[in-house]
C-alpha positions in Angstrom: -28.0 6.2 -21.0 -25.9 8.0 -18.2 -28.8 8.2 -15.8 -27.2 6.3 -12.8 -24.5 5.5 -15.0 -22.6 4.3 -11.1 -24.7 1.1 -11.0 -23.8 0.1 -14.1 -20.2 0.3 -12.9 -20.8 -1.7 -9.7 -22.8 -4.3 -11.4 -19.4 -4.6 -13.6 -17.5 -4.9 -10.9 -19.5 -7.4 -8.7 -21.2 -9.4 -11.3 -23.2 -10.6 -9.4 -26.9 -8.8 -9.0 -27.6 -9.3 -5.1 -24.1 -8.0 -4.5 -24.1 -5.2 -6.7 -27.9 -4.4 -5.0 -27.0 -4.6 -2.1 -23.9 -1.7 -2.6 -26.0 0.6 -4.0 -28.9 0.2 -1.6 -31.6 -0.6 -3.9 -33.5 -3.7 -4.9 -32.5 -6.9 -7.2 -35.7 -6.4 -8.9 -34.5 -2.6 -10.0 -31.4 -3.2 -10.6 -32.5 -6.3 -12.8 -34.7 -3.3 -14.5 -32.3 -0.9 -15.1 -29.8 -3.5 -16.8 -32.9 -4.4 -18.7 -33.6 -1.4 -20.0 -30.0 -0.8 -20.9 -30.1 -3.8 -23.1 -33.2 -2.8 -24.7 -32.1 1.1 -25.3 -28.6 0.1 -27.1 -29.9 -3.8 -28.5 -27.1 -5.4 -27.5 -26.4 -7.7 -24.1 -24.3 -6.6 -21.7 -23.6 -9.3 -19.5 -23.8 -12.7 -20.0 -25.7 -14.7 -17.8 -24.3 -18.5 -17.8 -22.4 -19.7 -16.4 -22.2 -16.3 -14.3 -22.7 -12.7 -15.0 -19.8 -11.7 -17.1 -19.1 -8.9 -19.2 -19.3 -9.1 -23.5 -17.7 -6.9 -25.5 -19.8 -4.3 -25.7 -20.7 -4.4 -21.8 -17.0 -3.6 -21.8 -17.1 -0.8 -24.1 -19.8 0.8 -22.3 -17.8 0.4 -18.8 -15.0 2.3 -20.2 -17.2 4.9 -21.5 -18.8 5.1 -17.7 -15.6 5.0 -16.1 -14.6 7.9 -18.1 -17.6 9.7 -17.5 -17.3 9.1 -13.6 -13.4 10.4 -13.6 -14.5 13.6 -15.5 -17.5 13.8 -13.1 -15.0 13.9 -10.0 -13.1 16.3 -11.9 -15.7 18.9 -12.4 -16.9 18.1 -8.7 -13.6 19.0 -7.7 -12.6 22.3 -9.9 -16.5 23.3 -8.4 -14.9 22.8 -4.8 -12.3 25.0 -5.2 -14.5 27.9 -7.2 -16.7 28.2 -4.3 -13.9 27.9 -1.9 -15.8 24.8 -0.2 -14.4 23.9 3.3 -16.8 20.7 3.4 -16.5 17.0 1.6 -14.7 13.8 1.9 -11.2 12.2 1.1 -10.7 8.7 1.2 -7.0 7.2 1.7 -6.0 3.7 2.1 -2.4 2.3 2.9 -1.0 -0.8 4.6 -1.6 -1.6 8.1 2.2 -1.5 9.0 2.2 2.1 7.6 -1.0 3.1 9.0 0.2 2.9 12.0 3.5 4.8 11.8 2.1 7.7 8.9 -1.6 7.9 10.0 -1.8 9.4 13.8 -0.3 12.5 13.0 -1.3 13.2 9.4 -5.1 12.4 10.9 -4.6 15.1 13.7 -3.0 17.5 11.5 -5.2 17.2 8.6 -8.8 17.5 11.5 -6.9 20.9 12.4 -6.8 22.3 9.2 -10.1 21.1 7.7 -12.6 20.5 10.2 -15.4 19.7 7.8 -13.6 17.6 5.7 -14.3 14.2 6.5 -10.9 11.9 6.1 -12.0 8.0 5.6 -8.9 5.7 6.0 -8.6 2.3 5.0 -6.4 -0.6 5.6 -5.8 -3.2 3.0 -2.9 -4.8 1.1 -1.3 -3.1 -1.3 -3.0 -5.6 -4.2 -6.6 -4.9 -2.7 -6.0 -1.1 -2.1 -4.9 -0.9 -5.7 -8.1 -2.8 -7.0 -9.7 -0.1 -4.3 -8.2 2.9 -6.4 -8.8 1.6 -9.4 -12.4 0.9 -9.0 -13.2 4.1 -7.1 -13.3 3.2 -3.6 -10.4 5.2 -2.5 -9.5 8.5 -3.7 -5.3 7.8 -2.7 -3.5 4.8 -1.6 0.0 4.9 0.5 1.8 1.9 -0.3 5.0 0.6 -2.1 5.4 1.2 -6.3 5.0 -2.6 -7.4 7.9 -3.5 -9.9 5.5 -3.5 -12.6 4.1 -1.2 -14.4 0.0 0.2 -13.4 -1.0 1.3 -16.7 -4.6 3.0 -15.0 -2.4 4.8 -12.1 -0.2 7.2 -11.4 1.5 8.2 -8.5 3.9 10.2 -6.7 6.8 9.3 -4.8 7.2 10.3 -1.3 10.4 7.9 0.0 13.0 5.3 -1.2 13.6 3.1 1.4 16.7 1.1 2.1 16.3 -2.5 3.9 18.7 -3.2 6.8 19.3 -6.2 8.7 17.7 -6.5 11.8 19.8 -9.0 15.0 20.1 -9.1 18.3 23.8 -9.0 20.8 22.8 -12.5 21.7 22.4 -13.6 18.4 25.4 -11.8 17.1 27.6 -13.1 19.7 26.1 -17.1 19.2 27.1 -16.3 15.6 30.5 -15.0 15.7 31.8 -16.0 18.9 35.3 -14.1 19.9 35.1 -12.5 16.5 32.3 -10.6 18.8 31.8 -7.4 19.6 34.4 -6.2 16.9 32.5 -8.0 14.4 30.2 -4.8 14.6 32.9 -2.8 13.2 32.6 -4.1 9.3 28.7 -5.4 9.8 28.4 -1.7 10.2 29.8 -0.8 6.7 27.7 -3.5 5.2 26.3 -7.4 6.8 27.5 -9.4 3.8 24.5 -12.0 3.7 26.6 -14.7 3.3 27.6 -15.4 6.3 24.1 -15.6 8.1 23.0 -18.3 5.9 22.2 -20.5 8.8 20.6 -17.9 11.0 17.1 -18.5 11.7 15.1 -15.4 9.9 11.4 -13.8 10.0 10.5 -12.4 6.9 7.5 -10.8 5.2 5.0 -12.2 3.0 6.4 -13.3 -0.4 4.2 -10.8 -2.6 5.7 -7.9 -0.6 8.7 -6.4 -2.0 11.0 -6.7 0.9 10.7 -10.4 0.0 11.2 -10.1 -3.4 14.2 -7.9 -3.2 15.7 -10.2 -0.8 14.8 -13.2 -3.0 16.9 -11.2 -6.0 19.9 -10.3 -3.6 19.9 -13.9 -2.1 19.6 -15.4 -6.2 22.3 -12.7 -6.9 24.7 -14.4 -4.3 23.8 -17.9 -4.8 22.3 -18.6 -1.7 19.3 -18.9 0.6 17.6 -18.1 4.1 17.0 -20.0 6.9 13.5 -18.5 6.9 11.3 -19.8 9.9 8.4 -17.3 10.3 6.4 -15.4 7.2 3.8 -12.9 8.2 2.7 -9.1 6.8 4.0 -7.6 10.6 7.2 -6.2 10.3 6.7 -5.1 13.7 5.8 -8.7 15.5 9.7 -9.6 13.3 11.4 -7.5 15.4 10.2 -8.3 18.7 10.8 -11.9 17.5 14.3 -10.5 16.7 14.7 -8.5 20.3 13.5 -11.9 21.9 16.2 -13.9 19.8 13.7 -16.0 17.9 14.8 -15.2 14.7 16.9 -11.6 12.9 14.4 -10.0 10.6 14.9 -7.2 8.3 13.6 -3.6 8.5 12.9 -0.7 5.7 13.2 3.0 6.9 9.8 4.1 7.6 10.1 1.2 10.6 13.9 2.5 11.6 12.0 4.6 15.0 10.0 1.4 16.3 13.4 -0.1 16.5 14.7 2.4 18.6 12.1 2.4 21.1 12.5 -1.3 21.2 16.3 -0.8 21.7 14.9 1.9 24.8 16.3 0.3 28.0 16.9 -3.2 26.5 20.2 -5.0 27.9 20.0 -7.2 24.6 20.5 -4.7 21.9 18.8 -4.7 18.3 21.9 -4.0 15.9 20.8 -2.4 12.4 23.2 -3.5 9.4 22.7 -2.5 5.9 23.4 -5.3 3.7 26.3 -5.2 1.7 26.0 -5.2 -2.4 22.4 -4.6 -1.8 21.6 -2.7 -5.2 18.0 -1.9 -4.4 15.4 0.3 -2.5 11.8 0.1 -1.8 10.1 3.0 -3.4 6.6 4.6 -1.4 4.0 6.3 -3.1 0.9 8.0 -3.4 -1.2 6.6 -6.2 -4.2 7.7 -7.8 -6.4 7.6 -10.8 -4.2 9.1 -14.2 -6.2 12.1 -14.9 -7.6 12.8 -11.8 -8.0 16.5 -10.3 -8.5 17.0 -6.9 -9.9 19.6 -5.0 -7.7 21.8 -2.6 -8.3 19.6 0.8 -7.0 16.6 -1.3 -4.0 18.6 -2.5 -3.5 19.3 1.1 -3.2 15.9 1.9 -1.0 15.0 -0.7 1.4 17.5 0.6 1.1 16.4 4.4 1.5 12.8 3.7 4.8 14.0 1.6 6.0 15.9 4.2 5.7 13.6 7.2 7.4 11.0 4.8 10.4 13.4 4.3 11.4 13.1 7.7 12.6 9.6 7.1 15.1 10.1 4.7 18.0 11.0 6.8 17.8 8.0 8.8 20.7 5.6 9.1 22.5 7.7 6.7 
């Protein structure tokens, strides 16, 4: 029953046989076997076939029983590690591509320092795909924001709370509030009441990504709407729309030092406002199986990715 228990689980989660195959580097024809046999040894089907390979009931019994079997597997693998004091093995992280690039660089050369033999896979995803990623065992731990519901097969830490801060240029400022301008800066500084930006072109982020959807609360809250002319997933390419005056934009801490260097030298100045009344902040965390032990390396990591986050907290405070 548990011999290469693992294929049954990527069959499950491909359902489709050529895919599945072609994951685990074997043939249609065996894997086609194996399921057979698996059929035959409990009597019962687990997939059915029309009008696509789905999972019955009991296929999804047995899934869960495999998935448990895997996570204590890893957890064995892992206590193992640290018994024989193993320098050697392999960690696999995911996070966003925004965050990549700020966390990543350092925690990569760090980490490579301190455990040479360890190898350290990173992947870049969405934060939906790199939960699906965790969930079904291709990543060991995910970087990425704690959705507003609840992940009833994860658990994580939390590494930063992030405010969000309006992001405008001088020019922009001064088109906006003519001779009210530069003094204007003076109470946008002690909170940029959203109101009065309503007809200000904006660049936002996607609208799964919680920026967005705290915004959408804190614009419903006050009864109004943006102006929004430009979606995208790079908070980054928003703020040299910002610094070029196509459009303010919004920024959450971990981005607070890109902002800077784009404010390096620049005649036309990016002002950073946090919003007034706004009641909520973007949580980051580390997520990773419920249950799951790691061995010391991953522990390692946990507390280097924690520790690099740390040292955004006292920005803009």
């Amino acid at each position: 029953m548990f011999n290469n228990y693992h294929y049954f689980i990527v069959l499950a989660e491909e359902c489709n046989l050529t895919r599945a195959a072609d994951r685990l580097f074997i043939t249609h024809q065996n894997l086609s076997k194996y399921l057979a046999n698996l059929e035959a040894e409990f009597g019962l089907a687990l997939f059915t076939r029309k009008p696509s390979l789905s999972l019955t009931y009991a296929g999804r019994l047995l899934l869960e029983t495999f998935k448990e079997t895997e996570l204590r597997e890893q957890n064995l693998r892992a206590q193992f590690v640290d018994l024989r004091r193993d320098l050697t093995g392999e960690i696999r992280l995911g996070t966003t591509e925004g965050r990549f690039r700020i966390l990543m660089p350092d925690i990569m050369s760090e980490f490579k320092k301190n455990f040479p033999d360890v190898k350290l896979l990173i992947s870049s995803a969405a934060s939906p795909e790199l939960r699906k990623m965790v969930q079904n065992n291709q990543l060991d731990l995910m970087v990425a924001n704690i959705p507003p519901e609840d992940t009833e097969k994860l658990d994580h830490v939390t590494v930063l709370e992030e405010n969000l801060y309006l992001v405008i240029s001088d020019h922009m400022l001064k088109d906006l509030f003519g001779d009210a301008y530069p003094a204007c800066k003076a109470e946008l500084r002690r909170g940029a009441d959203m109101r009065l930006f309503q007809d200000v072109p904006f660049a936002l982020n996607l609208p799964h990504m919680n920026s967005h959807i705290l915004l959408k609360r804190h614009f419903s809250k006050l009864g109004i709407s943006m102006n929004c002319i430009h979606t995208s997933s790079h908070p980054d390419l928003h703020h040299m729309m910002s610094a070029r005056d196509f459009a303010a934009s919004f920024c959450l801490t971990m981005y607070l030092p890109s902002l800077f260097k784009l404010n390096e030298g620049s005649k036309n100045k990016l002002n950073i406002f946090p919003i007034k009344d706004f009641q909520y902040t973007n949580s980051v965390g580390i997520y990773y199986t419920k249950n799951r032990i790691f061995p010391h390396y991953a522990r390692a990591l946990i507390r280097m990715i924690t520790e690099q986050c740390s040292k955004f907290r006292s920005m803009m405070r």
